[in-house]
N, C-alpha and C positions, 0 to 999 in steps of 0.2 A: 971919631972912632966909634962912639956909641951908638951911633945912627946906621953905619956901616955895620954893626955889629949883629945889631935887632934887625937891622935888612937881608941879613945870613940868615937870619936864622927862620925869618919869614921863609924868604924861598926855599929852606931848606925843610920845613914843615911841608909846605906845598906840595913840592916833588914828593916826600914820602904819602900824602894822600891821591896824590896821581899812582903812583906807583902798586900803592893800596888796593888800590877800583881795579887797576889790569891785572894784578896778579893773581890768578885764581889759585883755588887752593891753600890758600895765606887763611891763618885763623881769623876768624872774626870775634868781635866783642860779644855778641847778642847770639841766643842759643834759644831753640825752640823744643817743646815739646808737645806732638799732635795727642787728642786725645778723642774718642768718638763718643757723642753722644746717641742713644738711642731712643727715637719719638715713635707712641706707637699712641692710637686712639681704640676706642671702640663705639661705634655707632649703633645707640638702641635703638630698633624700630617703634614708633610712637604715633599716636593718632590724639586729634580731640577732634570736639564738634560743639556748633553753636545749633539754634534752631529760632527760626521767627515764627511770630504765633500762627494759629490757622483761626480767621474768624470768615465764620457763614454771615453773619449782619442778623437780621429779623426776617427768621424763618413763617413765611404766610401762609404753607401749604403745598406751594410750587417747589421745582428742583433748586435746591441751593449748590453751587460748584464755587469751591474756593483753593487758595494754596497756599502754602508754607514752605521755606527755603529752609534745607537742612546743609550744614557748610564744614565740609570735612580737613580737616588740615592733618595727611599724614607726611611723616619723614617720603625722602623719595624711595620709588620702586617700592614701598609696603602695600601689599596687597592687602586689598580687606574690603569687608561686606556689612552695609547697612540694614540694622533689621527694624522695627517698631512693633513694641507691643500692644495690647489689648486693649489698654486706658484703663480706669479705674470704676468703668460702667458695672453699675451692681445689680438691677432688676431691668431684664434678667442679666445674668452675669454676660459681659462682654466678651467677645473672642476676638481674634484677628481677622477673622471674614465678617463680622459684624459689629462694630463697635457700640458703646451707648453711651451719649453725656448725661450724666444726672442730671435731676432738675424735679419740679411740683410733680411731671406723670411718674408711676409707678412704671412703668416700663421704658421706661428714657428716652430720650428722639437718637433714632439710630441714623450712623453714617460710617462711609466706608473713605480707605485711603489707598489708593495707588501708587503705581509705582512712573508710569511713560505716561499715562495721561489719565482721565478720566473714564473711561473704557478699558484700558489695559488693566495689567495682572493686581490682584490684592498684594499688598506690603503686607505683610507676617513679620515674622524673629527667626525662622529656620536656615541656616544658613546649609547652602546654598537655594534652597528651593524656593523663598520668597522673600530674599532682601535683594538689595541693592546693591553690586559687586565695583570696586575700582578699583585703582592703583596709585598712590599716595607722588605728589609731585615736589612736596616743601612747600607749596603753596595752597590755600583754602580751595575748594570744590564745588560748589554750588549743586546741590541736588535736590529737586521739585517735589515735594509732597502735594498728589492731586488729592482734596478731598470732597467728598460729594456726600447729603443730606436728601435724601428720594424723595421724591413729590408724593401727598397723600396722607401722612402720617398725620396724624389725631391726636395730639399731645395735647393738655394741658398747658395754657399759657404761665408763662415764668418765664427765667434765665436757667439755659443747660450750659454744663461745663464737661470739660473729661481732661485729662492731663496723659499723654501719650512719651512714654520713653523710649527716643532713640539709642540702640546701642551699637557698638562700631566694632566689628569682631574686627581683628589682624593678627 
């Protein structure tokens, strides 16, 4: 009788969870409550920059042409414009259309820097009129600094230097 008994009662469980699943509308145990969360960012527009050096080697007298890679990393779609300054050329003082490395002459060994090649436009710091203009992709950029040392210049032998900063308007 006990076996007959617990066998009732089995299939009588059973049926009430068949019963359960079809009947819609029948309360259920588990109860939910939605709630929304809100995600919002904000994206700064951001730029940096690297620069490889610019070496002329051993200037002889003849035209020296050398180049330097300036490497822009802005966020994407940021616009913005490479300029380069003066250097730290003191006698006489350097500008952007004329550079000067220090060194033993009083007057410095001049050289200039472009922008598309050796021939093309002076690199200045005015933006827009003579920097370097892009548009930022999330990835580095690669941009050529032409620099050129004229043939002819009468300098006292030594080592000339100049230190040149790029900056990155956006």
């Amino acid at each position: 009788m006990h076996n007959k008994t617990t066998r009732i009662h089995r299939l009588g469980l059973a049926a009430l969870c068949v019963f359960a699943s079809l009947a819609p509308g029948l309360p259920t145990l588990a109860a939910t409550a939605p709630s929304n969360i809100a995600v919002s960012a904000t994206v700064q527009a951001t730029c940096t920059t690297t620069a490889t050096s610019l070496a002329f080697g051993t200037y002889t007298g003849a035209q020296a042409d050398a180049t330097a890679t300036i490497t822009v990393t802005c966020t994407n779609t940021t616009a913005y414009s490479v300029g380069l300054d003066a250097g730290l050329g003191t006698t006489p003082a350097a500008t952007v259309t004329t550079r000067h490395m220090n060194g033993p002459a009083a007057a410095g060994l001049a050289y200039t820097l472009k922008s598309v090649s050796q021939t093309g436009s002076n690199w200045g710091n005015t933006p827009p009129t003579d920097t370097v203009a892009g548009t930022g992709s999330g990835s580095g950029q690669p941009i050529t600094v032409y620099g050129r040392v004229a043939a002819g210049q009468l300098v006292t032998p030594g080592a000339y230097a100049d230190t040149i900063t790029a900056t990155v308007t956006y």
